[in-house]
C-alpha positions as CSV (number, residue, x, y, z in Angstrom):
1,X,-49.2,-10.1,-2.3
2,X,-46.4,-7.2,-1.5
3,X,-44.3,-6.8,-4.4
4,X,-42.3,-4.2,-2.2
5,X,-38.4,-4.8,-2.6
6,X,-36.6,-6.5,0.2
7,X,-35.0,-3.4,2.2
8,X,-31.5,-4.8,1.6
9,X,-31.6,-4.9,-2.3
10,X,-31.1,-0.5,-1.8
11,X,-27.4,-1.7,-1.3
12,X,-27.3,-2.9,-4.5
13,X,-28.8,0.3,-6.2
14,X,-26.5,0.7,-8.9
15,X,-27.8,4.9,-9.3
16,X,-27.1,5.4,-5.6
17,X,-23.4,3.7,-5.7
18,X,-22.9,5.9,-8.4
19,X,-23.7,8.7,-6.8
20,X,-21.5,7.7,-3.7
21,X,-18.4,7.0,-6.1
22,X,-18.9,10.9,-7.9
23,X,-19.5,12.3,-4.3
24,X,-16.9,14.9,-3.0
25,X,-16.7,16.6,-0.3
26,X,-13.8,18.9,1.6
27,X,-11.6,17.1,4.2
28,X,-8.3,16.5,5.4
29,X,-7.9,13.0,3.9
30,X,-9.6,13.3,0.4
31,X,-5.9,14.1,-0.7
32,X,-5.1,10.3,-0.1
33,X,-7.4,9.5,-2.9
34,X,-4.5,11.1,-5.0
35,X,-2.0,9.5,-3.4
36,X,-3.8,6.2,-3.5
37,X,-4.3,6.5,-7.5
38,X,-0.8,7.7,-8.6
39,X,0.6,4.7,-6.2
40,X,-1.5,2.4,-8.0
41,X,-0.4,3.8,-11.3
42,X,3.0,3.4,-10.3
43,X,2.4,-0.1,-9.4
44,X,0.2,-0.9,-12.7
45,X,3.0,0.3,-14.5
46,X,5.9,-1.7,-13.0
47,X,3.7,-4.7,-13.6
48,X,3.6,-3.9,-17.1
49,X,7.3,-3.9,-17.0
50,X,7.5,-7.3,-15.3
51,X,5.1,-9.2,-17.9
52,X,6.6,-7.8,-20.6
53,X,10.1,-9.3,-19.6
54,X,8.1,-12.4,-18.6
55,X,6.9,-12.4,-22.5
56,X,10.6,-11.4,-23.9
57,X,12.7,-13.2,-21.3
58,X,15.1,-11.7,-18.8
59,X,18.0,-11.2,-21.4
60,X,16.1,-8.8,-23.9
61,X,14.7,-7.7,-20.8
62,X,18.1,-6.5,-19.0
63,X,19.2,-5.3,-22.4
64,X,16.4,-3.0,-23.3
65,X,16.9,-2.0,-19.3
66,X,20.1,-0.8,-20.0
67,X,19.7,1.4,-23.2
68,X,16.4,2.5,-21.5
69,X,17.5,6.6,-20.7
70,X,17.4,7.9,-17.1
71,X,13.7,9.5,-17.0
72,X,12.1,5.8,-17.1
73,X,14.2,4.6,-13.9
74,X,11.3,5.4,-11.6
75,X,9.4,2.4,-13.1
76,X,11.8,-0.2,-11.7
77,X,11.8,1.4,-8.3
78,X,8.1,1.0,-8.4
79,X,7.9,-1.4,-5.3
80,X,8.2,1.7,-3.5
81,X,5.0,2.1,-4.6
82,X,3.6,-0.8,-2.0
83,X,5.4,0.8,1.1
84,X,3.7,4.0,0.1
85,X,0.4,2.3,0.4
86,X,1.7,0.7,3.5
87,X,2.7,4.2,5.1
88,X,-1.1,5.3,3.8
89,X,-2.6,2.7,5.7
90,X,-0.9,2.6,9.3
91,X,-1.6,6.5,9.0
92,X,-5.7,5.6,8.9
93,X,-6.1,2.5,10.7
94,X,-3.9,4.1,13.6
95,X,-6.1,7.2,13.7
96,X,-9.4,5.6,13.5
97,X,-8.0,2.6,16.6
98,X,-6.9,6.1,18.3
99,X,-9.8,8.3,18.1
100,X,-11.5,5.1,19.5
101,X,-9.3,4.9,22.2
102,X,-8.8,7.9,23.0
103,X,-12.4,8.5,23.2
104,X,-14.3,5.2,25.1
105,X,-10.4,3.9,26.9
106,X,-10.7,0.8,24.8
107,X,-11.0,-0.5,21.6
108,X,-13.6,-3.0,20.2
109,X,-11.5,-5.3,18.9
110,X,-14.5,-7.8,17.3
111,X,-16.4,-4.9,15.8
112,X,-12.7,-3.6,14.2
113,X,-11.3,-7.5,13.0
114,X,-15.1,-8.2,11.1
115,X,-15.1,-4.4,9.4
116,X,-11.6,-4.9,8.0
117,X,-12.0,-8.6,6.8
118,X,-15.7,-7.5,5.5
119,X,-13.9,-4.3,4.2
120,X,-11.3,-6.4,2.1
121,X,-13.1,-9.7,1.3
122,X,-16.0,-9.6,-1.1
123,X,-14.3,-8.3,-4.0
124,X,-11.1,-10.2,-3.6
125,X,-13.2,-13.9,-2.7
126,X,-14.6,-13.3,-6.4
127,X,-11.2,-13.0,-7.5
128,X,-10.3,-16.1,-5.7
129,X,-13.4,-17.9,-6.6
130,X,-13.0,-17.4,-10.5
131,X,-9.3,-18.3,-10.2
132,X,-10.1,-21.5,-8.5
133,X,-12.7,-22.2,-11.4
134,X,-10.1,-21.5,-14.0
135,X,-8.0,-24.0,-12.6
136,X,-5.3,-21.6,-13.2
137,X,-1.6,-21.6,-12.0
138,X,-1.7,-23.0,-8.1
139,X,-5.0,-22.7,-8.1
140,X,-5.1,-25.5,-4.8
141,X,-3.3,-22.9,-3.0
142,X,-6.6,-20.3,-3.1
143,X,-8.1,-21.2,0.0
144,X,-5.1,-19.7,1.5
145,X,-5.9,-16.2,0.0
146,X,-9.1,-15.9,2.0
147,X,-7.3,-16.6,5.4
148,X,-4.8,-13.6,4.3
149,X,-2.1,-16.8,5.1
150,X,-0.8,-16.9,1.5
151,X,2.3,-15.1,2.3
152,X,3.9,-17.9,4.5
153,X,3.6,-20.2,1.0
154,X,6.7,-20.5,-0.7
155,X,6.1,-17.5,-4.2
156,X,6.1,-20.5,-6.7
157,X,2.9,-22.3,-5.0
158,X,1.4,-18.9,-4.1
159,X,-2.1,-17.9,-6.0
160,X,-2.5,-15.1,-7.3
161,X,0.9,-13.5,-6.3
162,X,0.7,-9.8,-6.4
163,X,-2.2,-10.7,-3.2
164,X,0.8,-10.6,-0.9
165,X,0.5,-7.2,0.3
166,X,-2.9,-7.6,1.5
167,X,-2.5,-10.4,3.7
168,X,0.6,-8.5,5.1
169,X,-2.0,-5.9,5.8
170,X,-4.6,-7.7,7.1
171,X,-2.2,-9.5,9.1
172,X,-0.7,-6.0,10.6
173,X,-4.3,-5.2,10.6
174,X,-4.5,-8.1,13.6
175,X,-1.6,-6.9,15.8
176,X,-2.0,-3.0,15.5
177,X,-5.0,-3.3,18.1
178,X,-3.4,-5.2,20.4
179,X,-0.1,-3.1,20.5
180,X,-2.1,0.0,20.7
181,X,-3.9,-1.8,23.9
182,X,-0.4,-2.7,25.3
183,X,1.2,0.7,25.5
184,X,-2.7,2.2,26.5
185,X,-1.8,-0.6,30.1
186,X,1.9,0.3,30.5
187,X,2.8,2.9,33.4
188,X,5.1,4.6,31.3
189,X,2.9,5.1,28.2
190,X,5.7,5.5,26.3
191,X,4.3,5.7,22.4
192,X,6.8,7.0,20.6
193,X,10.0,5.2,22.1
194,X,7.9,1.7,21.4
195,X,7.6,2.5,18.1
196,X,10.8,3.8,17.0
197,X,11.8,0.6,19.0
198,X,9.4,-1.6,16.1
199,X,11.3,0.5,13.9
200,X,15.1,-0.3,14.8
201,X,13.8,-3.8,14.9
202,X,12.8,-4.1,11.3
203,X,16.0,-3.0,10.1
204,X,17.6,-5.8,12.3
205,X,15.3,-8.0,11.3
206,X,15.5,-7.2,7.3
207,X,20.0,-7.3,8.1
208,X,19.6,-10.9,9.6
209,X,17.6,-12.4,6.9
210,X,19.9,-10.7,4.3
211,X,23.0,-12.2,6.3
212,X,21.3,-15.8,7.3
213,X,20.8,-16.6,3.6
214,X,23.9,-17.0,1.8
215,X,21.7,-16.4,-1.6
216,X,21.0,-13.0,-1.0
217,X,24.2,-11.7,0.8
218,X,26.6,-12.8,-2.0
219,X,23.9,-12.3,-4.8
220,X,23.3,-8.4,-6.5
221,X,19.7,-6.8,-7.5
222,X,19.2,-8.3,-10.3
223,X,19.9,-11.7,-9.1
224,X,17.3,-11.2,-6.4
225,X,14.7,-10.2,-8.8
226,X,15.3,-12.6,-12.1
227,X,17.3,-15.7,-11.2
228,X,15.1,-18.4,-9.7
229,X,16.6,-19.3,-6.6
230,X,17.8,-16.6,-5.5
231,X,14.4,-14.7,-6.5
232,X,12.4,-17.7,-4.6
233,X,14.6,-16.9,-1.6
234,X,14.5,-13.4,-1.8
235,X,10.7,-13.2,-2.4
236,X,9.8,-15.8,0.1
237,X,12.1,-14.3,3.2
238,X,12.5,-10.6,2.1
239,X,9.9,-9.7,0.3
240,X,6.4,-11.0,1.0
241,X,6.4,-11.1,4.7
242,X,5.0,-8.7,7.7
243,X,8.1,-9.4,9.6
244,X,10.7,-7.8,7.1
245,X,8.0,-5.5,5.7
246,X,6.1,-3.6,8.6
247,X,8.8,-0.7,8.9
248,X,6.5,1.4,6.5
249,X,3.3,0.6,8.7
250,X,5.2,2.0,12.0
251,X,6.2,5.1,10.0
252,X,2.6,6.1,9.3
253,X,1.3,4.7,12.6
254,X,3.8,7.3,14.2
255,X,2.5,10.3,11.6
256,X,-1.0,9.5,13.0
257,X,-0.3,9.5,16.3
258,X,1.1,13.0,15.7
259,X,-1.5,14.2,13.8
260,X,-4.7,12.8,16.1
261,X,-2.3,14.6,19.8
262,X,0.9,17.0,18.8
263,X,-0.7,18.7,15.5
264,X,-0.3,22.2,17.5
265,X,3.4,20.5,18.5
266,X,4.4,20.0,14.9
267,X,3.0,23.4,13.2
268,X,4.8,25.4,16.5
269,X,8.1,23.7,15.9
270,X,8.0,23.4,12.0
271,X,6.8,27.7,12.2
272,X,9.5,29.0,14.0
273,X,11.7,29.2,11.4
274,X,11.3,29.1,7.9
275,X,14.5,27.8,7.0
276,X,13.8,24.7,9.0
277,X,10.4,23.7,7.0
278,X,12.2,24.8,4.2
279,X,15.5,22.5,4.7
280,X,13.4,19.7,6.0
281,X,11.4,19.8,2.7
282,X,13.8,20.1,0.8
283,X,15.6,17.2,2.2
284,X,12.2,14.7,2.1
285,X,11.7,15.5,-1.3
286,X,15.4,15.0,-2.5
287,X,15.2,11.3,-0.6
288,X,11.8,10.6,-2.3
289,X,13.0,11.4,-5.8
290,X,16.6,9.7,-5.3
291,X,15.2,6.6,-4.4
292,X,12.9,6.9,-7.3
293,X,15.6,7.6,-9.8
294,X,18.2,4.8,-8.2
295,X,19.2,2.7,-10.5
296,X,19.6,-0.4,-8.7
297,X,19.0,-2.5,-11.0
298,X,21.5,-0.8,-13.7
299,X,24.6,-2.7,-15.2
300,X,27.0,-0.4,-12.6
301,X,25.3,-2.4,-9.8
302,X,25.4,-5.8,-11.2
303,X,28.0,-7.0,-7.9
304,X,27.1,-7.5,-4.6
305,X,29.0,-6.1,-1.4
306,X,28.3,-3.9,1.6
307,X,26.7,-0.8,-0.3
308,X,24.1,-2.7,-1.9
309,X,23.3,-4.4,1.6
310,X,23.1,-1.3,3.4
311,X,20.5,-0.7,0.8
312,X,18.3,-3.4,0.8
313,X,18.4,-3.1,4.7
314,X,17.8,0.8,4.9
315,X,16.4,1.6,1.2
316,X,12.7,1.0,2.4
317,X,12.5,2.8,5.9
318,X,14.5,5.9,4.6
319,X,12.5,6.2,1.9
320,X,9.0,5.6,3.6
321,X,10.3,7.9,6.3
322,X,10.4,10.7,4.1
323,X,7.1,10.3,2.3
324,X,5.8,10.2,5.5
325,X,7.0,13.9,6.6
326,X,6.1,15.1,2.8
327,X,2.6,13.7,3.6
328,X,1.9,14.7,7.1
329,X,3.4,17.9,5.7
330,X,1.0,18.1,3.3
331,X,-2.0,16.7,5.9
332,X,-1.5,20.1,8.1
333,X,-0.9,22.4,4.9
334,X,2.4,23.4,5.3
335,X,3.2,26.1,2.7
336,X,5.8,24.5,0.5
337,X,3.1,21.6,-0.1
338,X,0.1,23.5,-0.2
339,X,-0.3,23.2,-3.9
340,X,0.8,19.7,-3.6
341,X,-2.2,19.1,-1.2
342,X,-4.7,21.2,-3.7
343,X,-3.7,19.2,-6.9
344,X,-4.1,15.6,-4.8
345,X,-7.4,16.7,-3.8
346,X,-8.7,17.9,-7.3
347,X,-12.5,16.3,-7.7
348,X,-11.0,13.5,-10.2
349,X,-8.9,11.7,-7.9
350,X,-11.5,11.1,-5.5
351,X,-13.7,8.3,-7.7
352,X,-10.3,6.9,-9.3
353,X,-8.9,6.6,-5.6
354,X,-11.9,4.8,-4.5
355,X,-11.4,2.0,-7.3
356,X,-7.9,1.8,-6.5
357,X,-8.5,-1.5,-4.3
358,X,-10.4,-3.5,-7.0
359,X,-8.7,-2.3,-9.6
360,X,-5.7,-3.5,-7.8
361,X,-7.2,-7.2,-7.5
362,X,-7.7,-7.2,-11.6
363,X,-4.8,-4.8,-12.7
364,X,-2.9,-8.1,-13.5
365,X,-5.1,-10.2,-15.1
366,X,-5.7,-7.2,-17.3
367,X,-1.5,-6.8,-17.7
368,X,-1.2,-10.2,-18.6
369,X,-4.2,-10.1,-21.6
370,X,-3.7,-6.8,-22.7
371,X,0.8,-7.5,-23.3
372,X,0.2,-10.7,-24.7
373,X,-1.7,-9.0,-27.8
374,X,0.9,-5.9,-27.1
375,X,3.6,-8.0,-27.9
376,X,2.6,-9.6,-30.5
377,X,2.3,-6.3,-32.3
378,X,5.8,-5.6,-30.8
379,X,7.3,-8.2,-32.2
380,X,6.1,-8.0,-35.7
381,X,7.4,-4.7,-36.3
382,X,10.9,-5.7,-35.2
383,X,11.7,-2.6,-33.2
384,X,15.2,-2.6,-31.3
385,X,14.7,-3.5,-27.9
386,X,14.8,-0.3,-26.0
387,X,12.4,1.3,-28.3
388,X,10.1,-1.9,-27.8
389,X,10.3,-1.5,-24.2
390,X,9.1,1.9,-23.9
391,X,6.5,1.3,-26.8
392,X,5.1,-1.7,-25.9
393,X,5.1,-0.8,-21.8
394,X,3.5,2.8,-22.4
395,X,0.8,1.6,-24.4
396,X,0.4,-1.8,-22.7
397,X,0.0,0.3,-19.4
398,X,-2.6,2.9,-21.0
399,X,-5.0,0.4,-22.5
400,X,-4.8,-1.8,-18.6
401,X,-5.3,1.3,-17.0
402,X,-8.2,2.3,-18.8
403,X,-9.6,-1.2,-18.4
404,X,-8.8,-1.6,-14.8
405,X,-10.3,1.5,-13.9
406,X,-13.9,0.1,-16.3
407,X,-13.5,-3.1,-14.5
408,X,-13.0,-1.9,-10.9
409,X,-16.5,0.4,-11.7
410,X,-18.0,-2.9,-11.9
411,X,-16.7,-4.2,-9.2
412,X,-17.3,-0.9,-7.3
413,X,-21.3,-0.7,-8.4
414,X,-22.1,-4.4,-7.6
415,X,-19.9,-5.8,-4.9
416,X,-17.2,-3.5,-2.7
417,X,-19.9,-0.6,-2.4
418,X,-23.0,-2.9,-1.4
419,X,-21.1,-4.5,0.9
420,X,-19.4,-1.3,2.6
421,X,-22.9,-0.3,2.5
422,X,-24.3,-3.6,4.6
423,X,-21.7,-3.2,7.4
424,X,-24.1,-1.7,9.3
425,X,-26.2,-5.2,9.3
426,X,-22.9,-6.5,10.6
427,X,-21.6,-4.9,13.3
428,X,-20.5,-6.9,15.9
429,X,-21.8,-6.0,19.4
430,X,-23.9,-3.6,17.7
431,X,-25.5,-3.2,21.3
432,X,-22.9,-3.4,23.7
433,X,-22.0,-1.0,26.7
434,X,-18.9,1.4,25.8
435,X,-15.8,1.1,28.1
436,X,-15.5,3.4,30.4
437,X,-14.1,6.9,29.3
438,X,-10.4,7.3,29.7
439,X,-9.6,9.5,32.5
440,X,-8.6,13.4,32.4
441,X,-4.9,12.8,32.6
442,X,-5.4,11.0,29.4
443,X,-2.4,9.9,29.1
444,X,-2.4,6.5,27.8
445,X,-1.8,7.4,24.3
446,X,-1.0,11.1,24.3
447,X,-2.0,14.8,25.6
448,X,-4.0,16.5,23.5
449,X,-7.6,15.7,21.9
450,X,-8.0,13.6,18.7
451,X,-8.9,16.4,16.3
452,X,-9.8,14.3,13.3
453,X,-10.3,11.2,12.0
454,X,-11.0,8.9,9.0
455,X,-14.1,6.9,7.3
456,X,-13.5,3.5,8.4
């Protein structure tokens, strides 16, 4: 009797996913793994944040908030965070879909829905499936995760809630093919105007559901965020949705489209004069760090009226807009961000940018452990409630960080790995006959060669 191993048990080697997780090598996009880890940082934190006012309640919350000094505002702009991730991926998936397209005129649109649903699923059904066992808050609602549906739920009926954001992905996932396939059959090819047209309409969209819903046009930030209906309302229609959310995807959609055709373009025009890559820098940066700093949620913004609609229409496309010059900046190694691009591609970020996506599935369940005991500690010391809030959030965000990142090792080693590894078992029309090259003219999408692309 053969007591050689199945062949399909090598995806499971726990020494060779290791090695895989440690391995580095040079490229263009091995900065994102920065990106991808200080985003998820940001994130973790702001989470930390949110159960520790769910712990105190809203009013020792707000309080602390107040006397909290200026350096810590960047944690309650941390939703920023998401749309960062959300400019990161339309930048990949729109260079991989172009490079495909640009190379074969088509774009396999089975072989591209299975990766990304294999690519997302594995890790996150174990999730699911232990938070269905646990019976746990709307755990009947579950199902709805693994058809990257449970957006459309109202939040209060929603499982697992932070989840959102990947069925808005997966869901933009669906329609980026297909809109890539539309302007590759119109005569006028027109890429860019289509997409700055997407962009115009997110803002309308984003204005009409702020004006539709008398909650949110007479109600300020805070309202939005802490009082139920207003927050059920503004989470349900403005929040957790592709519709009022894709903005960010078109943004890095548009960088990758620049990067795979007008790279030359972009370096020509940015080189011939200093002062212009200078100002424009400049200029990206100063939004970036504004909007981080904003404090919207202060007590000198507690009333509603035009301003704070303006921002809660334009907030997250002017701010995405400008990460997404700083990081197409820093993607052709411009020289005000060349040190930028050498410190988010240091050897360290690459493993911890790899775990980002499981630890992002755990990060909360960790939170909500890992405050409860904070708290308690918190509380029995009787410190005033600023000095409680940056105590118990700093080390309540350490000790879930360092468990996040243990926990999304495992989760790394024994299920996302294997799985990205057995993708090749998987491939749908493994076999089939390429579409036809795209003619010389080439262009459909653009005019120049893809020069690079991404792992998919």
């Amino acid at each position: 009797m053969s007591l050689t191993k199945p062949s399909w048990l090598r995806y499971w080697s726990v020494k060779k996913n290791l090695s895989a997780l440690n391995e580095h090598s040079s490229g263009t996009f091995y900065l994102i793994n920065g990106l991808r880890f200080f985003g998820f940082v940001w994130i973790l934190v702001a989470h930390t944040v949110f159960v520790y006012a769910l712990y105190n309640g809203k009013s020792v919350f707000f309080q602390a908030l107040d006397d909290a000094p200026f350096y810590l505002y960047w944690i309650w702009n941390a939703d920023k965070a998401v749309d960062l991730f959300f400019v990161v991926s339309g930048f990949l998936i729109s260079v991989i879909l172009l490079k495909e397209l640009n190379k074969s005129g088509d774009i396999r649109l089975k072989r591209f829905y299975f990766r990304r649903y294999l690519r997302l699923t594995p890790v996150y059904a174990l999730i699911v499936m232990i938070f269905w066992a646990s019976k746990a808050n709307n755990y009947e609602w579950a199902w709805t995760n693994l058809l990257y549906v449970n957006n459309f739920l109202s939040p209060d009926k929603m499982a697992l809630q932070w989840t959102w954001t990947l069925a808005v992905e997966e869901q933009f996932y669906l329609l980026l093919p297909l809109i890539l396939l539309f302007i590759h059959k119109t005569p006028q090819r027109s890429f860019i105007k289509i997409m700055l047209g997407l962009l115009v309409a997110s803002l309308l969209i984003r204005g009409s559901v702020l004006y539709y819903y008398d909650e949110l046009w007479n109600a300020n930030y805070r309202a939005m965020l802490s009082e139920k209906e207003v927050s059920l309302v503004f989470y349900g229609k403005l929040y957790d949705n592709l519709a009022t959310r894709y903005g960010p995807f078109v943004l890095g959609v548009m960088a990758g489209y620049g990067y795979c055709f007008h790279q030359q373009t972009i370096c020509t025009w940015v080189a011939a004069s200093r002062h212009r890559a200078l100002l424009l820098n400049i200029i990206a940066m100063s939004i970036i760090v504004f909007f981080m700093y904003f404090p919207i949620l202060g007590e000198h913004y507690s009333e509603s009226g035009g301003g704070l609609r303006l921002y809660v229409i334009f907030h997250r496309t002017v701010f995405c807009a400008a990460f997404t010059w700083f990081m197409l900046s820093v993607f052709l190694n411009f020289d005000h961000f060349r040190w930028i691009a050498k410190f988010y591609s240091l050897r360290i970020w690459h493993p911890l940018g790899q775990l980002t996506y499981s630890m992002y599935l755990i990060h909360f369940i960790v939170i909500l452990l890992v405050m409860f005991q904070v708290n308690k500690m918190i509380k029995h010391y009787e410190l005033p409630a600023a000095e409680a809030l940056v105590i118990g959030v700093s080390s309540g965000a350490f000790i879930s960080l360092l468990l996040s990142i243990l926990l999304g090792v495992v989760c790394w080693l024994l299920i996302e790995k294997p799985f990205l590894n057995m993708r090749e078992l998987f491939e749908v029309n493994r076999g089939a006959t390429h579409a036809k090259p795209m003619d010389k003219s080439i262009g459909k999408i653009g005019n120049h060669d893809v020069k690079t692309g991404s792992n998919n």
